[in-house]
N, C-alpha and C positions, 0 to 999 in steps of 0.2 A: 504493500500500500504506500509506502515512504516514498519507494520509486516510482510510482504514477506519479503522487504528486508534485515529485521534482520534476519528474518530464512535461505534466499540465505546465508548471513554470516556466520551462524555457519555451513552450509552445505560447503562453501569454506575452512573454517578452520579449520574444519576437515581434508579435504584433503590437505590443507596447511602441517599442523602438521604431519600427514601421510605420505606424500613424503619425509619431513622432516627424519623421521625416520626410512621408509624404510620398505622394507624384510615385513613382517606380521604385520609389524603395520597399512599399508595403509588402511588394510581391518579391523582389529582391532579398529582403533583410527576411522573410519568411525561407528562402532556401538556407538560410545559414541554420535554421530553426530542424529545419530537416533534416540539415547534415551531421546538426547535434544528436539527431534522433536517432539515425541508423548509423550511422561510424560512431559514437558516442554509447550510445545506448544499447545499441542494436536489434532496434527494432525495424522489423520486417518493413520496405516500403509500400506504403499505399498507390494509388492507381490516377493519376493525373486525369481531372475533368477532359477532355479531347473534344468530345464531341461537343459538350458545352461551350466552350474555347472558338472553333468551329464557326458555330449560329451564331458569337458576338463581332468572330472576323466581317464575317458576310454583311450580318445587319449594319454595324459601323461603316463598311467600304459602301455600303448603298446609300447611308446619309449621309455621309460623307461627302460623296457624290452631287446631291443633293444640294446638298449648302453650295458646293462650287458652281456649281450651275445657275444661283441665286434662287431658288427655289424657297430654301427657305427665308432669306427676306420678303417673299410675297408672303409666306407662310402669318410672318411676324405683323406685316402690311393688315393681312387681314383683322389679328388679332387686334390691332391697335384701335383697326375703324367701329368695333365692337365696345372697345372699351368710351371711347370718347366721343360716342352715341349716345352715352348715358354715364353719366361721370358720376354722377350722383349715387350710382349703383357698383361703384367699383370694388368695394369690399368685396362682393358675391362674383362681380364681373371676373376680376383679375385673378382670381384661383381657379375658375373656370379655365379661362383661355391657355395657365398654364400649363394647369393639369392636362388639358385635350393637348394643346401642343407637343408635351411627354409622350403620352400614348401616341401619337402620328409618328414620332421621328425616333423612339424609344428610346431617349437620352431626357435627364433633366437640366442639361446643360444650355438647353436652350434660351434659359430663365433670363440669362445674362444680355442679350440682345432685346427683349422685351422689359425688363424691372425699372429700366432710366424711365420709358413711357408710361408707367405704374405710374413713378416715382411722380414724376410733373404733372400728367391729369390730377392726383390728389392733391397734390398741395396747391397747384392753380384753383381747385376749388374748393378750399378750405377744409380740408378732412386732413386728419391727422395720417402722413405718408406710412406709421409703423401699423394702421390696418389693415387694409391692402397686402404691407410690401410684405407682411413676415406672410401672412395667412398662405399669399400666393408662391413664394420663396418654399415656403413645405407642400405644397400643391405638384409644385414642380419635382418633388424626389414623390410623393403617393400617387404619381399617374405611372411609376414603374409597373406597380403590379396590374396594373390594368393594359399593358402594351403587349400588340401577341407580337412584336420581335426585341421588347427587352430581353437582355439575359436572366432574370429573376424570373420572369416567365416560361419563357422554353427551357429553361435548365428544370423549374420544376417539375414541368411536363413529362420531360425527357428521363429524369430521374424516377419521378412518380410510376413511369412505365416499368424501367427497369425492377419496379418492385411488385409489380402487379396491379398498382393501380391505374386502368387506362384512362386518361383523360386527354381534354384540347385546350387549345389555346382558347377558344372560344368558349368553353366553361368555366376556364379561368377568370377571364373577362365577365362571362356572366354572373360572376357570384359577386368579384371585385368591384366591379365600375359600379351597380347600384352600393354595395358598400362602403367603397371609398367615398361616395358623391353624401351619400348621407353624414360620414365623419367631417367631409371639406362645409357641408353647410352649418353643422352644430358650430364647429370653430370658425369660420366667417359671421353666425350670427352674434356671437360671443366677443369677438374682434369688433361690431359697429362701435359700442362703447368703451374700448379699450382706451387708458390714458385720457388724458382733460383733451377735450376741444384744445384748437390753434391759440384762438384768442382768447383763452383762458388757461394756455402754460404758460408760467414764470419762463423757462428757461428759452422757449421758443422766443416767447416777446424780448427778450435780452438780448437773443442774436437776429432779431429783425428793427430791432433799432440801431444796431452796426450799421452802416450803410454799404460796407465793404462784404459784409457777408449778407444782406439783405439782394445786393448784387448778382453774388453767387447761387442764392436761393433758386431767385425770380428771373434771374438775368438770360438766361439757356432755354432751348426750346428742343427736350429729347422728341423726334419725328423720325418715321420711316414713310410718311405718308405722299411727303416732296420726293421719294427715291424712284426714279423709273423702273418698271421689272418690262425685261426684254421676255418674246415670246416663248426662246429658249426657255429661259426661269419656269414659264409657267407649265410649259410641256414637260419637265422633271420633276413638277410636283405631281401631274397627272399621270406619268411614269410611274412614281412612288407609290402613288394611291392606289395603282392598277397590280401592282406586286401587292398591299394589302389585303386588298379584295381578294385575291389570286389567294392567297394563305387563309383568310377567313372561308372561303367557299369550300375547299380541300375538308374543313373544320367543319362547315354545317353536314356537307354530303355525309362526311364518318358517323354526325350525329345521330340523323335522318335514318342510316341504313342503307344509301345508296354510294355507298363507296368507290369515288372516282380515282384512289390512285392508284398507280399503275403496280402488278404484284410482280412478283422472280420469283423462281424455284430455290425452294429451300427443305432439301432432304426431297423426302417421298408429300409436302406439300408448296403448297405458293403463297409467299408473305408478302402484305403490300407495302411499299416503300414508306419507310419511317416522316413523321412531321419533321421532327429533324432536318434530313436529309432533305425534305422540299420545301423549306423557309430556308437551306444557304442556295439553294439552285434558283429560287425564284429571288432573291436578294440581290445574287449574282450576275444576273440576268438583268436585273433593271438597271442594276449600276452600269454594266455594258450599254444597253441603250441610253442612259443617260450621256454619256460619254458619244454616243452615235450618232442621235436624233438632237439632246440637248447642247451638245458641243462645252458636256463638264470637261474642265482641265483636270487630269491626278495629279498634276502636283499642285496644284489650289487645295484639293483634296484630300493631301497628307495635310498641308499646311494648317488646315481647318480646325477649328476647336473640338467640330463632334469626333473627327476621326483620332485626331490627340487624346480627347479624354477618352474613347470608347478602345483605346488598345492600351492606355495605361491600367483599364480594367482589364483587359485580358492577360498582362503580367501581374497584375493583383492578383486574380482569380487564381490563375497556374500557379501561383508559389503558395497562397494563404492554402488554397483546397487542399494541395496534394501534402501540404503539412501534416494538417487538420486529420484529412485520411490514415495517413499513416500513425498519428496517434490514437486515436478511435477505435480503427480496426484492430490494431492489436489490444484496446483494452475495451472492447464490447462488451463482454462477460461478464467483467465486474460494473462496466455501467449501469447495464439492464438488470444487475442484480440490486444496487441500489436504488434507483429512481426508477426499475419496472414497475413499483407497486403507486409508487406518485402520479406517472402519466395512466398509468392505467383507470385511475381512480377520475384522476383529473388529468384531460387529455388536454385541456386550453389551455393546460401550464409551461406548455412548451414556447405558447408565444412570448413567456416574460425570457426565456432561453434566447429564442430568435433577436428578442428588442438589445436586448443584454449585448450578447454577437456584435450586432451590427451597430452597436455603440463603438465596440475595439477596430471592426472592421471599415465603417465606411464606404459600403456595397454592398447592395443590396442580394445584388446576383453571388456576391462569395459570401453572405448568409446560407442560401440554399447551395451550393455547391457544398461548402464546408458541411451544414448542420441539420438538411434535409436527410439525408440518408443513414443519419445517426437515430432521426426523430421516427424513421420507418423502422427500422432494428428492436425501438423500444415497444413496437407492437402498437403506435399512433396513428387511425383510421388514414387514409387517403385525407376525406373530406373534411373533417376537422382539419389538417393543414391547410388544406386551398381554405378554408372559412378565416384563417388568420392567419392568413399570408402578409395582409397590412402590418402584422405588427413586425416584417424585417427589415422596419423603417424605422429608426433610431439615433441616427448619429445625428440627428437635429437637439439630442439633449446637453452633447458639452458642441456648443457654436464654432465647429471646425471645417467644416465644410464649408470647400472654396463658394458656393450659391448664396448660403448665410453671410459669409463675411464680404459676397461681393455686392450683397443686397444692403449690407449696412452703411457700404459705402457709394452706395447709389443713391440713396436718402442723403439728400442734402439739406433737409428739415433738421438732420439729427435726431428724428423720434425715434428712428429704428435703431436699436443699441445692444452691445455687448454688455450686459451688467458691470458692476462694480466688483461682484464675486462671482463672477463666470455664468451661473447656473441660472440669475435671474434677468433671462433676455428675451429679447421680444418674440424669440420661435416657441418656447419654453412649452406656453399655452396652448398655440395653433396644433403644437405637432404633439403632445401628451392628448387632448381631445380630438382631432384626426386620427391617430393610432387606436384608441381605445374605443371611440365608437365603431372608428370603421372596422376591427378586428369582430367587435362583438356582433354586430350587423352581421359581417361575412359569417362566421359560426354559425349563428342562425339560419343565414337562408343556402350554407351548404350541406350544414344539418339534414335542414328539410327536404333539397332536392336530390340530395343523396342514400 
Protein backbone atom coordinates (compact mmCIF):
# COMPACT_ATOMS: atom_id res chain seq x y z
CA UNK A 1 0.00 0.00 0.00
CA UNK A 2 3.07 2.51 0.94
CA UNK A 3 4.12 1.82 -2.68
CA UNK A 4 0.83 2.83 -4.42
CA UNK A 5 0.88 5.74 -2.75
CA UNK A 6 4.34 6.94 -3.53
CA UNK A 7 3.71 6.09 -7.13
CA UNK A 8 0.00 8.06 -6.95
CA UNK A 9 2.62 10.92 -5.93
CA UNK A 10 4.96 11.17 -8.60
CA UNK A 11 1.98 10.41 -10.91
CA UNK A 12 0.22 13.89 -9.13
CA UNK A 13 3.56 15.62 -9.49
CA UNK A 14 3.99 15.34 -12.55
CA UNK A 15 0.97 16.91 -13.30
CA UNK A 16 1.53 19.35 -10.52
CA UNK A 17 4.73 20.52 -12.31
CA UNK A 18 2.90 20.21 -15.75
CA UNK A 19 0.12 22.64 -15.05
CA UNK A 20 2.79 24.57 -13.47
CA UNK A 21 4.32 25.04 -16.63
CA UNK A 22 1.80 24.84 -19.10
CA UNK A 23 1.50 24.91 -23.10
CA UNK A 24 3.55 21.34 -23.83
CA UNK A 25 4.94 20.78 -20.84
CA UNK A 26 1.70 19.13 -19.29
CA UNK A 27 2.11 16.27 -21.72
CA UNK A 28 5.93 16.54 -21.70
CA UNK A 29 6.70 16.62 -17.99
CA UNK A 30 3.93 13.66 -17.79
CA UNK A 31 6.59 11.38 -19.69
CA UNK A 32 9.16 11.97 -17.00
CA UNK A 33 6.14 10.75 -14.77
CA UNK A 34 6.12 7.49 -16.74
CA UNK A 35 9.58 6.85 -16.86
CA UNK A 36 9.44 7.19 -13.11
CA UNK A 37 6.81 4.46 -13.36
CA UNK A 38 8.29 1.74 -15.38
CA UNK A 39 12.34 2.11 -15.15
CA UNK A 40 11.61 3.22 -11.45
CA UNK A 41 9.13 1.28 -10.22
CA UNK A 42 8.47 -1.18 -12.69
CA UNK A 43 5.53 -1.02 -13.49
CA UNK A 44 4.05 -2.79 -16.58
CA UNK A 45 3.26 0.20 -19.26
CA UNK A 46 -0.11 1.02 -20.06
CA UNK A 47 -1.57 1.52 -23.67
CA UNK A 48 -1.33 5.18 -25.30
CA UNK A 49 -4.82 6.61 -26.37
CA UNK A 50 -4.07 6.38 -30.48
CA UNK A 51 -7.12 6.36 -31.67
CA UNK A 52 -8.30 9.18 -29.48
CA UNK A 53 -5.08 11.00 -30.57
CA UNK A 54 -6.32 10.39 -34.01
CA UNK A 55 -10.08 12.00 -34.14
CA UNK A 56 -8.23 15.24 -32.23
CA UNK A 57 -5.55 15.34 -35.22
CA UNK A 58 -8.38 15.25 -37.88
CA UNK A 59 -10.89 17.49 -36.14
CA UNK A 60 -8.17 20.28 -35.29
CA UNK A 61 -6.52 20.02 -39.09
CA UNK A 62 -10.23 20.68 -40.23
CA UNK A 63 -10.80 23.88 -38.19
CA UNK A 64 -7.86 24.78 -38.47
CA UNK A 65 -8.42 24.85 -41.97
CA UNK A 66 -11.27 26.68 -41.32
CA UNK A 67 -10.13 29.70 -39.49
CA UNK A 68 -7.41 30.16 -42.43
CA UNK A 69 -9.85 30.21 -44.80
CA UNK A 70 -11.74 33.10 -42.77
CA UNK A 71 -14.55 31.05 -42.05
CA UNK A 72 -14.48 31.45 -38.93
CA UNK A 73 -14.42 35.23 -38.71
CA UNK A 74 -17.94 35.01 -40.58
CA UNK A 75 -18.51 32.53 -37.84
CA UNK A 76 -17.73 35.36 -35.16
CA UNK A 77 -19.54 38.06 -37.68
CA UNK A 78 -22.50 36.23 -37.04
CA UNK A 79 -22.38 35.96 -33.41
CA UNK A 80 -21.64 39.47 -32.96
CA UNK A 81 -24.91 40.71 -35.19
CA UNK A 82 -26.95 38.57 -32.58
CA UNK A 83 -25.47 39.98 -29.63
CA UNK A 84 -25.86 43.78 -30.42
CA UNK A 85 -29.54 43.18 -31.80
CA UNK A 86 -30.39 43.06 -28.21
CA UNK A 87 -27.70 44.40 -25.85
CA UNK A 88 -29.98 44.47 -23.25
CA UNK A 89 -30.06 40.76 -23.26
CA UNK A 90 -26.51 39.97 -23.39
CA UNK A 91 -26.01 38.16 -20.18
CA UNK A 92 -28.33 35.05 -21.68
CA UNK A 93 -27.09 36.25 -25.28
CA UNK A 94 -23.31 35.93 -24.86
CA UNK A 95 -23.16 32.22 -23.20
CA UNK A 96 -25.25 31.30 -25.84
CA UNK A 97 -23.34 32.30 -28.85
CA UNK A 98 -20.27 30.87 -27.12
CA UNK A 99 -21.39 27.90 -26.18
CA UNK A 100 -22.93 27.15 -29.92
CA UNK A 101 -19.69 28.50 -31.29
CA UNK A 102 -17.77 25.55 -29.16
CA UNK A 103 -19.85 22.99 -30.27
CA UNK A 104 -19.46 24.19 -34.29
CA UNK A 105 -15.64 24.37 -34.29
CA UNK A 106 -15.03 21.96 -31.11
CA UNK A 107 -12.48 24.01 -29.48
CA UNK A 108 -13.37 26.74 -26.63
CA UNK A 109 -10.73 28.62 -27.86
CA UNK A 110 -12.78 30.43 -29.90
CA UNK A 111 -13.98 32.64 -27.00
CA UNK A 112 -10.99 34.81 -27.47
CA UNK A 113 -11.94 36.52 -30.82
CA UNK A 114 -15.54 37.13 -29.62
CA UNK A 115 -15.11 38.26 -25.54
CA UNK A 116 -13.59 42.06 -26.69
CA UNK A 117 -17.23 42.30 -28.58
CA UNK A 118 -18.92 40.94 -25.20
CA UNK A 119 -16.77 43.11 -23.59
CA UNK A 120 -17.89 46.64 -25.27
CA UNK A 121 -21.76 45.96 -26.01
CA UNK A 122 -21.91 45.73 -22.20
CA UNK A 123 -20.26 48.30 -20.95
CA UNK A 124 -21.41 50.69 -23.94
CA UNK A 125 -24.75 49.82 -22.32
CA UNK A 126 -24.36 50.16 -18.97
CA UNK A 127 -24.39 46.53 -17.60
CA UNK A 128 -21.67 45.51 -15.40
CA UNK A 129 -19.00 43.77 -18.26
CA UNK A 130 -18.19 40.76 -15.36
CA UNK A 131 -21.80 39.22 -16.25
CA UNK A 132 -21.80 38.50 -19.56
CA UNK A 133 -17.81 38.00 -19.64
CA UNK A 134 -17.36 35.40 -16.92
CA UNK A 135 -20.90 33.43 -17.54
CA UNK A 136 -19.88 33.20 -21.36
CA UNK A 137 -15.90 32.63 -20.77
CA UNK A 138 -17.35 29.12 -18.86
CA UNK A 139 -19.85 28.61 -21.69
CA UNK A 140 -17.17 28.41 -23.90
CA UNK A 141 -15.12 25.29 -22.17
CA UNK A 142 -19.24 23.45 -21.33
CA UNK A 143 -20.06 23.43 -25.03
CA UNK A 144 -17.01 20.72 -25.19
CA UNK A 145 -19.33 18.00 -24.09
CA UNK A 146 -21.86 18.88 -26.39
CA UNK A 147 -19.49 18.98 -29.71
CA UNK A 148 -19.74 15.57 -31.75
CA UNK A 149 -15.94 16.28 -32.93
CA UNK A 150 -14.58 17.53 -29.50
CA UNK A 151 -12.04 15.16 -28.09
CA UNK A 152 -14.01 14.71 -24.77
CA UNK A 153 -16.70 13.59 -26.81
CA UNK A 154 -15.51 10.98 -29.32
CA UNK A 155 -12.98 9.77 -26.99
CA UNK A 156 -16.00 8.92 -24.79
CA UNK A 157 -17.80 7.20 -27.27
CA UNK A 158 -14.98 5.58 -28.46
CA UNK A 159 -13.91 4.22 -25.11
CA UNK A 160 -17.41 3.77 -23.99
CA UNK A 161 -17.59 1.02 -26.96
CA UNK A 162 -14.55 -0.45 -26.06
CA UNK A 163 -16.31 -1.46 -22.81
CA UNK A 164 -19.50 -2.49 -24.03
CA UNK A 165 -21.39 0.36 -23.93
CA UNK A 166 -22.41 1.31 -27.46
CA UNK A 167 -23.26 4.61 -27.98
CA UNK A 168 -23.04 8.09 -30.42
CA UNK A 169 -22.05 11.17 -30.68
CA UNK A 170 -25.51 12.09 -31.01
CA UNK A 171 -26.76 10.76 -27.80
CA UNK A 172 -24.16 12.21 -26.23
CA UNK A 173 -25.38 15.41 -27.53
CA UNK A 174 -28.77 14.44 -26.78
CA UNK A 175 -28.44 14.03 -23.10
CA UNK A 176 -25.69 17.08 -22.86
CA UNK A 177 -26.97 20.01 -24.95
CA UNK A 178 -30.45 20.18 -23.06
CA UNK A 179 -28.22 19.73 -19.95
CA UNK A 180 -25.76 21.99 -20.36
CA UNK A 181 -28.29 24.62 -21.73
CA UNK A 182 -30.27 24.35 -18.42
CA UNK A 183 -26.92 24.70 -16.18
CA UNK A 184 -25.77 27.89 -18.70
CA UNK A 185 -29.39 29.44 -17.85
CA UNK A 186 -29.44 28.84 -13.87
CA UNK A 187 -25.89 30.74 -13.98
CA UNK A 188 -26.65 33.52 -16.52
CA UNK A 189 -29.86 34.14 -14.51
CA UNK A 190 -27.94 34.37 -11.35
CA UNK A 191 -25.06 36.59 -13.05
CA UNK A 192 -28.04 39.41 -14.05
CA UNK A 193 -27.50 40.78 -10.53
CA UNK A 194 -24.10 39.95 -9.83
CA UNK A 195 -21.91 42.85 -8.24
CA UNK A 196 -23.46 46.66 -7.83
CA UNK A 197 -24.74 48.31 -11.15
CA UNK A 198 -21.99 50.71 -13.06
CA UNK A 199 -23.11 53.73 -11.51
CA UNK A 200 -23.30 52.57 -8.25
CA UNK A 201 -19.57 50.83 -7.93
CA UNK A 202 -17.09 52.96 -5.84
CA UNK A 203 -14.26 51.54 -7.76
CA UNK A 204 -15.67 51.72 -11.28
CA UNK A 205 -16.69 55.41 -10.67
CA UNK A 206 -12.87 56.19 -9.44
CA UNK A 207 -11.60 54.90 -12.70
CA UNK A 208 -14.02 56.66 -14.95
CA UNK A 209 -13.21 59.81 -13.49
CA UNK A 210 -9.46 59.25 -14.68
CA UNK A 211 -9.97 60.79 -17.92
CA UNK A 212 -6.83 58.62 -19.13
CA UNK A 213 -8.53 55.58 -18.22
CA UNK A 214 -12.04 56.61 -18.92
CA UNK A 215 -10.39 56.86 -22.58
CA UNK A 216 -9.31 53.59 -22.47
CA UNK A 217 -12.74 52.35 -21.34
CA UNK A 218 -14.93 54.01 -23.91
CA UNK A 219 -12.37 55.16 -26.34
CA UNK A 220 -12.10 51.57 -28.73
CA UNK A 221 -14.69 50.07 -30.70
CA UNK A 222 -14.14 45.95 -30.58
CA UNK A 223 -16.01 45.06 -34.23
CA UNK A 224 -15.95 42.36 -36.70
CA UNK A 225 -18.84 43.79 -38.34
CA UNK A 226 -16.71 46.40 -40.63
CA UNK A 227 -14.45 43.04 -41.65
CA UNK A 228 -15.30 41.98 -45.35
CA UNK A 229 -15.77 37.84 -45.48
CA UNK A 230 -14.66 36.81 -49.13
CA UNK A 231 -16.89 34.04 -50.61
CA UNK A 232 -14.07 31.66 -50.19
CA UNK A 233 -14.63 32.30 -46.06
CA UNK A 234 -18.13 31.59 -46.53
CA UNK A 235 -17.89 28.29 -48.77
CA UNK A 236 -15.56 26.70 -45.79
CA UNK A 237 -17.93 27.33 -43.29
CA UNK A 238 -20.51 25.58 -45.51
CA UNK A 239 -17.73 22.97 -46.12
CA UNK A 240 -17.48 22.44 -42.36
CA UNK A 241 -21.05 22.25 -41.74
CA UNK A 242 -21.56 19.68 -44.56
CA UNK A 243 -18.72 17.31 -42.74
CA UNK A 244 -21.15 17.97 -39.43
CA UNK A 245 -24.01 16.96 -40.91
CA UNK A 246 -22.00 14.16 -42.60
CA UNK A 247 -21.17 12.68 -38.89
CA UNK A 248 -24.47 13.47 -37.30
CA UNK A 249 -26.59 11.52 -40.15
CA UNK A 250 -23.97 8.37 -39.92
CA UNK A 251 -25.24 8.83 -35.89
CA UNK A 252 -29.04 9.00 -36.57
CA UNK A 253 -29.10 6.17 -39.35
CA UNK A 254 -27.17 3.72 -36.38
CA UNK A 255 -29.83 5.08 -34.03
CA UNK A 256 -32.99 4.55 -36.36
CA UNK A 257 -31.80 0.85 -37.27
CA UNK A 258 -30.96 1.63 -40.77
CA UNK A 259 -27.38 1.54 -40.61
CA UNK A 260 -25.57 3.25 -43.49
CA UNK A 261 -21.91 2.59 -42.83
CA UNK A 262 -20.14 0.71 -44.86
CA UNK A 263 -19.19 -3.12 -43.18
CA UNK A 264 -15.48 -5.45 -43.88
CA UNK A 265 -15.20 -8.86 -43.07
CA UNK A 266 -14.10 -9.77 -39.85
CA UNK A 267 -13.47 -13.54 -39.18
CA UNK A 268 -16.58 -15.62 -40.32
CA UNK A 269 -18.68 -12.07 -39.93
CA UNK A 270 -18.90 -8.26 -41.27
CA UNK A 271 -18.39 -5.26 -39.00
CA UNK A 272 -19.37 -1.84 -39.90
CA UNK A 273 -16.76 0.76 -39.84
CA UNK A 274 -16.08 2.29 -36.45
CA UNK A 275 -17.57 6.24 -35.75
CA UNK A 276 -14.12 6.67 -35.12
CA UNK A 277 -12.67 5.99 -38.13
CA UNK A 278 -15.53 8.05 -40.02
CA UNK A 279 -15.22 11.41 -38.06
CA UNK A 280 -11.07 11.43 -39.20
CA UNK A 281 -12.08 10.46 -42.92
CA UNK A 282 -14.87 12.80 -43.16
CA UNK A 283 -12.70 15.62 -41.05
CA UNK A 284 -10.03 14.84 -43.42
CA UNK A 285 -11.83 15.25 -46.25
CA UNK A 286 -13.29 18.62 -45.69
CA UNK A 287 -10.18 20.10 -44.63
CA UNK A 288 -8.89 18.99 -48.28
CA UNK A 289 -11.76 20.70 -49.82
CA UNK A 290 -11.30 23.51 -47.82
CA UNK A 291 -7.81 23.99 -49.02
CA UNK A 292 -9.44 23.17 -52.99
CA UNK A 293 -12.62 24.96 -53.38
CA UNK A 294 -11.96 27.52 -50.21
CA UNK A 295 -8.28 28.27 -51.23
CA UNK A 296 -7.30 27.76 -47.05
CA UNK A 297 -3.41 28.38 -46.82
CA UNK A 298 -1.76 25.28 -44.38
CA UNK A 299 0.43 27.39 -43.26
CA UNK A 300 -2.09 30.08 -42.19
CA UNK A 301 -3.30 26.94 -40.64
CA UNK A 302 -0.45 25.74 -38.55
CA UNK A 303 -0.11 29.31 -37.70
CA UNK A 304 -3.72 29.56 -36.36
CA UNK A 305 -4.69 29.44 -32.65
CA UNK A 306 -7.33 26.55 -33.12
CA UNK A 307 -4.63 24.38 -34.65
CA UNK A 308 -1.91 25.41 -31.85
CA UNK A 309 -4.09 24.90 -29.17
CA UNK A 310 -5.86 21.62 -30.47
CA UNK A 311 -2.33 19.73 -30.93
CA UNK A 312 -0.99 21.11 -27.76
CA UNK A 313 -3.93 18.83 -26.54
CA UNK A 314 -2.91 16.20 -28.36
CA UNK A 315 0.67 16.09 -26.43
CA UNK A 316 -1.29 16.74 -23.31
CA UNK A 317 -3.51 13.92 -23.82
CA UNK A 318 -0.55 11.35 -25.03
CA UNK A 319 1.73 11.99 -22.02
CA UNK A 320 -1.15 12.63 -19.02
CA UNK A 321 -3.21 9.31 -20.58
CA UNK A 322 -0.65 6.85 -21.16
CA UNK A 323 0.78 7.92 -17.43
CA UNK A 324 -2.51 7.70 -15.95
CA UNK A 325 -2.89 4.12 -17.64
CA UNK A 326 -0.16 2.72 -16.61
CA UNK A 327 -0.61 3.44 -13.06
CA UNK A 328 -4.36 2.34 -12.96
CA UNK A 329 -3.89 -0.63 -14.75
CA UNK A 330 -1.44 -2.03 -12.61
CA UNK A 331 -3.39 -1.04 -9.45
CA UNK A 332 -7.03 -1.93 -10.54
CA UNK A 333 -7.40 -4.57 -7.95
CA UNK A 334 -6.82 -2.63 -5.18
CA UNK A 335 -8.86 0.37 -6.51
CA UNK A 336 -12.02 -1.56 -7.05
CA UNK A 337 -11.50 -3.17 -3.86
CA UNK A 338 -11.79 0.05 -2.08
CA UNK A 339 -14.17 2.49 -3.77
CA UNK A 340 -16.02 -0.66 -5.56
CA UNK A 341 -18.41 -0.44 -2.74
CA UNK A 342 -18.70 3.69 -2.86
CA UNK A 343 -19.45 3.86 -6.64
CA UNK A 344 -21.49 1.07 -6.41
CA UNK A 345 -23.76 2.60 -3.87
CA UNK A 346 -23.27 5.86 -5.27
CA UNK A 347 -22.41 5.94 -8.84
CA UNK A 348 -22.66 10.00 -9.28
CA UNK A 349 -19.65 10.09 -7.08
CA UNK A 350 -17.54 9.70 -9.61
CA UNK A 351 -18.32 13.15 -11.14
CA UNK A 352 -16.69 14.83 -7.91
CA UNK A 353 -13.59 12.22 -9.35
CA UNK A 354 -13.83 13.75 -12.83
CA UNK A 355 -14.40 17.62 -11.43
CA UNK A 356 -11.39 16.82 -9.02
CA UNK A 357 -9.18 15.58 -12.48
CA UNK A 358 -9.79 18.18 -14.42
CA UNK A 359 -8.83 20.71 -11.83
CA UNK A 360 -4.94 19.17 -12.14
CA UNK A 361 -5.51 18.58 -15.61
CA UNK A 362 -6.89 21.20 -17.65
CA UNK A 363 -8.76 19.15 -20.49
CA UNK A 364 -11.35 18.19 -20.61
CA UNK A 365 -10.67 15.30 -23.32
CA UNK A 366 -7.48 13.94 -20.94
CA UNK A 367 -10.22 13.61 -18.06
CA UNK A 368 -11.93 10.98 -20.20
CA UNK A 369 -8.94 9.52 -21.76
CA UNK A 370 -7.15 9.21 -18.35
CA UNK A 371 -10.25 8.44 -15.95
CA UNK A 372 -13.14 7.04 -18.03
CA UNK A 373 -11.87 3.66 -18.20
CA UNK A 374 -10.93 3.51 -14.64
CA UNK A 375 -14.79 4.71 -14.00
CA UNK A 376 -15.86 1.40 -16.21
CA UNK A 377 -13.42 -1.08 -14.25
CA UNK A 378 -15.35 0.16 -11.15
CA UNK A 379 -18.40 -1.60 -12.52
CA UNK A 380 -20.16 2.54 -13.27
CA UNK A 381 -23.29 2.20 -15.66
CA UNK A 382 -22.60 3.54 -19.32
CA UNK A 383 -25.36 6.06 -18.72
CA UNK A 384 -24.64 7.51 -15.54
CA UNK A 385 -21.26 8.60 -17.11
CA UNK A 386 -22.65 10.24 -20.20
CA UNK A 387 -25.48 11.82 -17.45
CA UNK A 388 -22.32 13.65 -15.83
CA UNK A 389 -20.19 14.19 -18.20
CA UNK A 390 -20.45 18.06 -17.44
CA UNK A 391 -18.92 17.60 -14.56
CA UNK A 392 -15.13 17.12 -16.59
CA UNK A 393 -15.39 20.69 -16.54
CA UNK A 394 -13.30 22.01 -13.80
CA UNK A 395 -10.26 24.00 -14.18
CA UNK A 396 -12.42 27.13 -14.06
CA UNK A 397 -12.07 26.68 -10.19
CA UNK A 398 -8.23 27.88 -9.47
CA UNK A 399 -8.48 30.99 -12.67
CA UNK A 400 -5.62 29.38 -14.83
CA UNK A 401 -6.93 28.94 -17.87
CA UNK A 402 -5.55 30.90 -20.76
CA UNK A 403 -9.92 31.99 -21.67
CA UNK A 404 -10.40 33.10 -17.96
CA UNK A 405 -7.38 35.07 -17.75
CA UNK A 406 -7.70 36.26 -21.32
CA UNK A 407 -11.34 37.25 -20.42
CA UNK A 408 -10.09 39.36 -17.40
CA UNK A 409 -8.07 41.20 -19.44
CA UNK A 410 -10.50 41.93 -22.03
CA UNK A 411 -12.75 43.62 -19.55
CA UNK A 412 -11.56 46.84 -19.57
CA UNK A 413 -14.23 47.88 -16.92
CA UNK A 414 -12.16 45.98 -14.51
CA UNK A 415 -15.24 44.18 -13.16
CA UNK A 416 -14.07 40.96 -14.36
CA UNK A 417 -11.28 39.87 -11.75
CA UNK A 418 -8.92 37.42 -10.25
CA UNK A 419 -9.73 37.67 -6.56
CA UNK A 420 -7.51 38.81 -3.92
CA UNK A 421 -7.10 35.20 -2.60
CA UNK A 422 -7.21 33.26 -5.82
CA UNK A 423 -10.48 31.31 -5.33
CA UNK A 424 -12.89 34.40 -5.09
CA UNK A 425 -13.20 35.29 -8.88
CA UNK A 426 -15.76 36.06 -11.12
CA UNK A 427 -15.83 32.33 -12.81
CA UNK A 428 -16.14 30.86 -9.35
CA UNK A 429 -20.17 31.16 -9.41
CA UNK A 430 -20.90 30.77 -13.26
CA UNK A 431 -18.82 27.57 -13.41
CA UNK A 432 -19.67 25.63 -9.79
CA UNK A 433 -23.67 26.37 -10.94
CA UNK A 434 -23.15 25.34 -14.60
CA UNK A 435 -21.22 22.09 -13.44
CA UNK A 436 -23.66 21.14 -10.86
CA UNK A 437 -26.89 21.66 -12.45
CA UNK A 438 -25.97 20.65 -15.67
CA UNK A 439 -24.26 17.25 -14.38
CA UNK A 440 -27.58 16.79 -12.39
CA UNK A 441 -29.99 17.55 -15.27
CA UNK A 442 -27.69 15.08 -17.47
CA UNK A 443 -28.07 12.12 -14.79
CA UNK A 444 -31.49 12.43 -14.81
CA UNK A 445 -32.42 12.46 -18.30
CA UNK A 446 -29.61 9.69 -19.16
CA UNK A 447 -31.13 7.82 -16.26
CA UNK A 448 -34.20 7.96 -17.88
CA UNK A 449 -33.54 7.36 -21.47
CA UNK A 450 -31.24 4.61 -20.77
Amino acid sequence: MLLMIIELLVVLLALYAGSRYGSLALGAISGIGLALLVFGFHLKPGTPPTDVIYIIIAAVTCAGMLQAAGGMDWLIQLAERILRSNPKAITFLAPLCTFFLTIMVGTGHVVYTLMPIICDIALKNGIRPERPCAVASVASQVGITCSPIAAAVVSFVAISSSFGFETTTLQVMAVNLPACLCGLGVAALLSTRRGLDLDKDPKFQARLNDPEIKHYMYGNAATLLDKAISREAKLSVYVFLAALASIVLFSVCQILGCDIRPTFPDGDTHKPLSMSLIIQIVMLSAAALMVILAKAKPKQAILGSVWQSGMVAVVAIYGIAWMSDTYFSNYLTEIQSTFGSLVATHPWAISLVFFITSMLLNSQGAVIVSMLPLAYQLGIPGPVLMGVLPSIYGYFFIPTYPSDIATVNFDRSGTTVIGKYLLNHSFMMPGLVSVAVSSLVGYFIATALF
